[in-house]
Wavefront OBJ file of the C-alpha trace (Angstrom):
o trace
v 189.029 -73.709 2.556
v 187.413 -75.927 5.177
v 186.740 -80.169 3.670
v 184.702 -81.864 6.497
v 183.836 -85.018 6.128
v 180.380 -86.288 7.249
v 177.919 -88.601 7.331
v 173.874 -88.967 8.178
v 174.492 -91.345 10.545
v 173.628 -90.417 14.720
v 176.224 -88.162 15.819
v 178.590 -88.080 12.877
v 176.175 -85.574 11.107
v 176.536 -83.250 14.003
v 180.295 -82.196 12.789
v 179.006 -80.903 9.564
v 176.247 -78.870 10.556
v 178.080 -77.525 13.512
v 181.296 -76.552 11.434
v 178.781 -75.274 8.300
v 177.772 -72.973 10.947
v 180.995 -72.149 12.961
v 183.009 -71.693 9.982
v 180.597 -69.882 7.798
v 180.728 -65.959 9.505
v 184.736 -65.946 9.842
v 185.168 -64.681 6.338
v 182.728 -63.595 3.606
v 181.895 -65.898 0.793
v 184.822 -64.627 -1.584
v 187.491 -65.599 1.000
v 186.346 -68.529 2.721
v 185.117 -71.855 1.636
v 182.918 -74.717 2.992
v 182.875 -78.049 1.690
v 180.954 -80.994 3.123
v 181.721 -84.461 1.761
v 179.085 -87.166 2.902
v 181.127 -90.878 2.981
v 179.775 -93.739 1.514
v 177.780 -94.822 4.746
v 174.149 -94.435 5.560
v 173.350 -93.058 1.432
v 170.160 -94.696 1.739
v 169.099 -91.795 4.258
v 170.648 -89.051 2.784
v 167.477 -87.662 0.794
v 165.540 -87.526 3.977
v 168.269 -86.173 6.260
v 170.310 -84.044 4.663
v 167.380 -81.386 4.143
v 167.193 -81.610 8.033
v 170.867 -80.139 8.211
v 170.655 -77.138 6.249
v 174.263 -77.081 5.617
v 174.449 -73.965 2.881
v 177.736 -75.123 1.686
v 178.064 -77.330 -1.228
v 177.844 -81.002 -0.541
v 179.696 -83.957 -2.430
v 178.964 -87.593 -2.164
v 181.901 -90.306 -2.250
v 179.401 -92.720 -2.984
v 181.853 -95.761 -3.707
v 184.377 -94.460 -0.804
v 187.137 -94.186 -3.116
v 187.957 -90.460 -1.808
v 187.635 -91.318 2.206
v 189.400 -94.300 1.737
v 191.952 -92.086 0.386
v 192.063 -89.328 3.072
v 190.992 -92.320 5.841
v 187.922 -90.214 6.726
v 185.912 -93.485 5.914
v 184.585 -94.074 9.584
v 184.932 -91.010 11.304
v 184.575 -87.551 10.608
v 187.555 -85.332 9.859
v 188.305 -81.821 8.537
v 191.267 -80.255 6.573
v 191.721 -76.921 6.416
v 193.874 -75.529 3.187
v 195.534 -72.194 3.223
v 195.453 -69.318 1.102
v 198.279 -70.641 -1.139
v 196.761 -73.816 -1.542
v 198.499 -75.969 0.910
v 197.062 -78.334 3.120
v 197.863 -76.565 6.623
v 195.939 -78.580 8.901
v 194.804 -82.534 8.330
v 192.416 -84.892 9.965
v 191.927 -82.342 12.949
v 188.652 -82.481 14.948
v 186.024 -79.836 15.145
v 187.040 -78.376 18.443
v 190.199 -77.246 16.926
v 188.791 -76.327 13.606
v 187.771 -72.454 14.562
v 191.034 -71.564 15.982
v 193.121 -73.138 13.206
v 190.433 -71.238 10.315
v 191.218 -67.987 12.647
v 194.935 -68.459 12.121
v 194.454 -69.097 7.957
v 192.574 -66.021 7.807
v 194.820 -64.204 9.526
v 197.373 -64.707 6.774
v 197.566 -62.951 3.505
v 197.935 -64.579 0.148
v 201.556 -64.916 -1.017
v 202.024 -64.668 -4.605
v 205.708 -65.191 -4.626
v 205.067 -68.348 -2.085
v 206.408 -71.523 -3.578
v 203.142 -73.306 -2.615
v 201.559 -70.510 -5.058
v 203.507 -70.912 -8.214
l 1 2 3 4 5 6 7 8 9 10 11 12 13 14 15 16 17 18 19 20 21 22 23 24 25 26 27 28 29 30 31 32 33 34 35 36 37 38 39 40 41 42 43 44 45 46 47 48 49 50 51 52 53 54 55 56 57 58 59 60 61 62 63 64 65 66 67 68 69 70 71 72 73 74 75 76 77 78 79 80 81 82 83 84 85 86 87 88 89 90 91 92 93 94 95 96 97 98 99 100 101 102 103 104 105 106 107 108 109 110 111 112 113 114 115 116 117 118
């Protein structure tokens, strides 16, 4: 599973789209998925721009921050990728490095009798 953060602000919105459409072919539906999470920033422009980004994942909108602020994705875009198993393998990790890592995840199998998985 693939979280990237985004928002509809100049280039920050470039991330999502790009990584909607990166990410999307390594794996079919079942096995992969895509979640965008707009922050708090720039909602007043959402309506009109996020049509423009036809992002075909599911989108989420931290509208009071609470969930960036968490994560520290607040001001600039991040991704986490989380394995098979559920673990977070890779954290705050830009979108240059976001194929490669997805390749590696993919690569594995699931683990039932992985601690992570119990």
């Amino acid at each position: 599973m693939l979280i990237q953060t985004f928002t509809t602000r100049g280039s920050s919105r470039g991330p999502a789209a790009r990584l909607a459409k990166t990410i999307k072919p390594l794996a079919d539906e079942s096995d992969f998925v895509t979640i965008a999470v707009h922050t708090p920033e720039d909602l007043d422009r959402i309506d009109t721009l996020l049509p423009r980004l036809k992002l075909d994942v599911p989108v989420l909108v931290d509208e009071k921050g609470e969930w960036c602020d968490s994560v520290g994705a607040f001001k600039r875009p991040i991704a986490y990728l989380i394995d098979r198993q559920g673990t977070v393998r890779y954290a705050s990790i830009s979108a240059r490095n976001v194929e490669d890592a997805a390749q590696k995840l993919l690569a594995e199998k699931y683990d039932a009798n992985s601690p992570a998985s119990q």
